[in-house]
C-alpha positions in Angstrom: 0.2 -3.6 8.6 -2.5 -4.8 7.1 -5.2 -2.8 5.1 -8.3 -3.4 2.6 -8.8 -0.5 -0.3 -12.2 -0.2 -2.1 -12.0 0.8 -5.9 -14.4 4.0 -6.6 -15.4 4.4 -10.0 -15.8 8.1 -10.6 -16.7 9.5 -13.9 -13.2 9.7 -15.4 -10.8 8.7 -12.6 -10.6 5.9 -10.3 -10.3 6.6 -6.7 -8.9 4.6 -3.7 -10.6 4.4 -0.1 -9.4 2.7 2.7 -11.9 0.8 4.0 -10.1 -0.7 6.3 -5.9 0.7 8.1 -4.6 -1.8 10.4 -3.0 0.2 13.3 0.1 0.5 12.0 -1.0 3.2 9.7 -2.2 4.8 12.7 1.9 5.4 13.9 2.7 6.1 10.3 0.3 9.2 9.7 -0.3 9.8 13.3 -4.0 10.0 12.1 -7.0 7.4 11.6 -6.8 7.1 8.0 -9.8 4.3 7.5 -12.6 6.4 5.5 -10.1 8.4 3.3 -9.1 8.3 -0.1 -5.3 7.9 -0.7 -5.5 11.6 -2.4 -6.3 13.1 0.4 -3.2 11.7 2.5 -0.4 13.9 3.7 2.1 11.6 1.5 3.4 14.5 -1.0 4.4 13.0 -4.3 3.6 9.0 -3.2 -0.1 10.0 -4.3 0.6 9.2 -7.9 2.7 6.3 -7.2 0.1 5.0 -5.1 -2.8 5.3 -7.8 -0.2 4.1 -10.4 0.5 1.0 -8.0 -3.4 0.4 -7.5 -4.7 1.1 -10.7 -2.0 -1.4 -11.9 -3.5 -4.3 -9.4 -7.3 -3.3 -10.6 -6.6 -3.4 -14.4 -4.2 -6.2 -14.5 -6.5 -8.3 -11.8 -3.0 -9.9 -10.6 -0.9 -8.9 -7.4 1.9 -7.0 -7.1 4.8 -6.2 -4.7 7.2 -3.5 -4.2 9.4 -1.2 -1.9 9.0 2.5 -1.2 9.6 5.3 1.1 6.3 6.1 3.4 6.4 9.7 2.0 4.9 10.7 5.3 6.0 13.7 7.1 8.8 12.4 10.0 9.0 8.7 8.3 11.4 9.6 5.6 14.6 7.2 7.5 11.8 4.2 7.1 11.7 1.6 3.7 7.9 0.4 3.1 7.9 -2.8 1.9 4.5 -3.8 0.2 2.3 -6.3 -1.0 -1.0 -5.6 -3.4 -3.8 -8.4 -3.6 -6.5 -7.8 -5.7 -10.1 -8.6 -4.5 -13.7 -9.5 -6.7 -17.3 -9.4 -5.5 -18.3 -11.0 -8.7 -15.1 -13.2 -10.1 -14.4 -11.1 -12.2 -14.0 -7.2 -11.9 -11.3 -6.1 -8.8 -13.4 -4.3 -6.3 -11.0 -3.6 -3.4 -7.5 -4.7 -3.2 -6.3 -6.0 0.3 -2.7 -4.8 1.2 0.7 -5.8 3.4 3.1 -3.3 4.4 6.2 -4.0 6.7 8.1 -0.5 7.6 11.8 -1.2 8.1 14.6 1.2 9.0 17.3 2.0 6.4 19.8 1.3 9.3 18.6 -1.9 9.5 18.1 -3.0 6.1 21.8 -4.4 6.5 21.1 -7.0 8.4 18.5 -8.4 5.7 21.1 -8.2 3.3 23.8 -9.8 5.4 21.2 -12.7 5.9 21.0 -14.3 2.7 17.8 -16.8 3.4 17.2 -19.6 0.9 13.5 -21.1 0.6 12.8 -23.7 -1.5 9.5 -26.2 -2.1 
């Protein structure tokens, strides 16, 4: 799933937008979500992992990757692998942050393991 998150500067606390949810995120909150900010997602607790996650990729200016539970109602069985790329309309200051997510069941998070894969350069 792929999606694009603008940084809002408010006055004291940064908010996250979705600009853009790749239909994926449509399944996972059985909602359009493009236009909303990530407080103001049905996702309990994962709000202030989410801003912690983002701020994180805004501040630092480098990417980061990680793996969660959706925190959505009816998704709890699924792991949410991530990926965070930070984006600049000037070079220099992180303006949106384009992002990766791959839902996989706990069930079959087995086989990954089982499959040890080797990559090398």
């Amino acid at each position: 799933m792929i999606s694009v998150i603008e940084t809002c500067d408010m006055s004291e606390q940064t908010r996250f937008k979705y600009r853009l949810a790749g239909t994926g995120f449509w399944e996972m909150f059985d909602a359009e979500i493009s236009g909303q900010y990530i407080d103001q997602l049905p996702i309990g607790n994962r709000r202030e992992y989410w801003h912690r996650v983002l701020s994180r990729v805004m501040k630092l200016r480098r990417p980061s990757a990680g793996v969660t539970k959706p925190g959505t109602p009816m998704r709890g069985h699924l792991a949410q692998f991530w990926i965070r790329l930070p984006l600049s309309d000037d070079g220099v200051n992180v303006t949106s942050i384009l992002g990766f997510d791959h839902l996989v069941k706990y069930s079959e998070l087995v086989h990954y393991i089982e499959t040890p894969e080797r990559i090398t350069a």
